[in-house]
C-alpha positions as CSV (number, residue, x, y, z in Angstrom):
1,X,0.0,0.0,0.0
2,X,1.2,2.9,-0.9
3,X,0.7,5.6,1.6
4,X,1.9,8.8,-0.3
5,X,0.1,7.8,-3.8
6,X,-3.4,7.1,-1.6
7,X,-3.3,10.6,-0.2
8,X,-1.8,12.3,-2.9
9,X,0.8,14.0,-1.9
10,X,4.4,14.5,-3.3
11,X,5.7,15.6,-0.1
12,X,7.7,12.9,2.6
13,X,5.7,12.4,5.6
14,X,7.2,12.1,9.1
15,X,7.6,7.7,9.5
16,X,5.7,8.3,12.8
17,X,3.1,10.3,10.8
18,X,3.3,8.0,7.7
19,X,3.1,4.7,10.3
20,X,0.2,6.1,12.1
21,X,-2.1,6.8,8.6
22,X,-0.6,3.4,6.8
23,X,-2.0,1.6,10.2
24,X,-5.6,4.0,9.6
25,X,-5.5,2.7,6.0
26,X,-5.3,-1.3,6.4
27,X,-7.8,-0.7,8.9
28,X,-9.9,0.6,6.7
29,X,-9.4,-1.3,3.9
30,X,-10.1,-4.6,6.8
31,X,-13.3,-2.9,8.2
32,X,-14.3,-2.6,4.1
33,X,-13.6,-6.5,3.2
34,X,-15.3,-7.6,6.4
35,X,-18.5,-5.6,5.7
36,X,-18.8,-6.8,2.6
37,X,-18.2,-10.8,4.4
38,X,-21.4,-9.9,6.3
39,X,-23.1,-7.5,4.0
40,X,-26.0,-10.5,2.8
41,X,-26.5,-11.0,6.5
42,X,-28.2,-7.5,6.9
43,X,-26.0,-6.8,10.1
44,X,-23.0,-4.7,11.0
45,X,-19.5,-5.1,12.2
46,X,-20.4,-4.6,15.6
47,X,-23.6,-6.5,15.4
48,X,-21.6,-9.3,14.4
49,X,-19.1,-9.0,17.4
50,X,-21.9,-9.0,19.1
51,X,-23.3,-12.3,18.1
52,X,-19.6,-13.7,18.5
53,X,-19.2,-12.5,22.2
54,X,-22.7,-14.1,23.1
55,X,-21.8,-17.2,21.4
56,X,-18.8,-17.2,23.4
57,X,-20.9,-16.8,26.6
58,X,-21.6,-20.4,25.6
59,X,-24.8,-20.5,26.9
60,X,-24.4,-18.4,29.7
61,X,-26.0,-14.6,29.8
62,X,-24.2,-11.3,29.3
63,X,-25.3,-7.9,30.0
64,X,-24.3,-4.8,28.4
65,X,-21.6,-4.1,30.5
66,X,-19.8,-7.2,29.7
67,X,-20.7,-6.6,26.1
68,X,-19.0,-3.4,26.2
69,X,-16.1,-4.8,27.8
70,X,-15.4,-7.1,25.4
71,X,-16.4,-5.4,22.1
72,X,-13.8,-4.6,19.4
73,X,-14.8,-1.2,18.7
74,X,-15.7,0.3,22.6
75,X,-19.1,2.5,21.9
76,X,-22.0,3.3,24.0
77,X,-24.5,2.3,21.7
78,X,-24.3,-0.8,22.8
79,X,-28.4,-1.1,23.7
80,X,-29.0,-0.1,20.3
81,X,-27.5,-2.9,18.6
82,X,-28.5,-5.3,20.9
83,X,-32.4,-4.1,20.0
84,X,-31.6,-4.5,16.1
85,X,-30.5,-7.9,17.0
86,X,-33.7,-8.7,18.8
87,X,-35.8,-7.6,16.2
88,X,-34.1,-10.4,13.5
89,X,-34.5,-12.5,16.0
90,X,-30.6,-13.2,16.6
91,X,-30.8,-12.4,20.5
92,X,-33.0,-12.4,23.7
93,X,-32.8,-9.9,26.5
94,X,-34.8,-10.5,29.7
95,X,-34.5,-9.0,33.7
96,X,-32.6,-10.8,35.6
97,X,-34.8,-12.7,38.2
98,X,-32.4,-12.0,41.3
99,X,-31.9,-8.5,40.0
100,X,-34.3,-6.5,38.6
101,X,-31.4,-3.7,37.6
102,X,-30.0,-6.1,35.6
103,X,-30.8,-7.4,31.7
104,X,-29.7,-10.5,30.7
105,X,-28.6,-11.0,26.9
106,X,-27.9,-14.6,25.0
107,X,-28.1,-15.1,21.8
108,X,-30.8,-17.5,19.9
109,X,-30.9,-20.5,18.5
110,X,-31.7,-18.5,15.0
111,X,-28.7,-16.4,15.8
112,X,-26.3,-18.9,16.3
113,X,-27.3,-20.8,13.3
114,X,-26.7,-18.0,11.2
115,X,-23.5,-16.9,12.8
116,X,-22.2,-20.7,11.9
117,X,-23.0,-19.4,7.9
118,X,-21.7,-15.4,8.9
119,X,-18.5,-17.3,10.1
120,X,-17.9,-19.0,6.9
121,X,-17.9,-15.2,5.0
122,X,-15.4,-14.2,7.8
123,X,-12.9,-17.2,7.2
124,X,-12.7,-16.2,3.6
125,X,-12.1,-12.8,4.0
126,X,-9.7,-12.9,6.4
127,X,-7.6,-15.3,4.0
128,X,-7.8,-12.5,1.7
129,X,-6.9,-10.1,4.2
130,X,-3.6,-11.0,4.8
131,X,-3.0,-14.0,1.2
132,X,0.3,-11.8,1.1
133,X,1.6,-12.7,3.9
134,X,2.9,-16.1,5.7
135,X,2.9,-17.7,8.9
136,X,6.0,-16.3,10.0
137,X,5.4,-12.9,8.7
138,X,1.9,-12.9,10.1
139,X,3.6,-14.1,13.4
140,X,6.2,-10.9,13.6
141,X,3.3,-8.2,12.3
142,X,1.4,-9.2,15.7
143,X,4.6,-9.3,17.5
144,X,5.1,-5.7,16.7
145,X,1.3,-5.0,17.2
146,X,1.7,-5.9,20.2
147,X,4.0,-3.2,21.2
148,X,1.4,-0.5,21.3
């Protein structure tokens, strides 16, 4: 990818400044490929990691708090996606019957069925995500991921 041409400019950039908008470019580019994986499921990225976290809960009930907690992308409209998810029938949210202060979330059977199909879209676009790189390769990028 390269950084200069995608921004048009003829001028160097700073490598901290040039690091920082190559790393704001992938993401892009990623967030693009992966909404296009779930784009027939009618849902978003962060509906999707969503369903994920609840399936993950394996069985067991979350509540937006833990939701938030574990999202990719931290927002607060956490409630919100969790009622577009109720309404295609991919989660249930109920009070919790030792505390009334507290809503339960898990997801449906309709959900996780669906999110066994959603995951096949995902697998493939992450293989094209990152075709140009190996193990190793793939290995030392999160290795240096890591460090921020």
């Amino acid at each position: 990818m390269d950084v200069e041409k995608i921004i048009k400019t003829d001028k160097p950039i700073p490598i901290e400044s040039r690091t920082l908008i190559h790393i704001s470019l992938v993401q892009n580019k990623i967030n693009e490929i992966m909404a296009q994986a779930i784009k027939p499921f009618d849902i978003s990225l962060q509906q999707f990691n969503v369903l994920r976290i609840l399936r993950g809960q394996k069985g067991k009930p979350a509540n937006l708090s833990t939701l938030n907690e574990r999202m990719v992308t931290k927002m607060s409209n956490t409630t919100r996606l969790v009622d577009k998810l109720i309404l295609k029938d991919y989660v249930n949210r109920k009070v919790c019957p030792s505390n009334r202060r507290k809503i339960e979330i898990t997801i449906t059977p309709k959900g996780e069925a669906d999110l066994l199909k959603i995951d096949k879209n995902i697998i493939e676009a992450e293989r094209e995500i990152v075709q140009n790189f190996n193990l190793q390769e793939l290995e030392e990028l999160n290795r240096l991921l890591d460090k921020f």
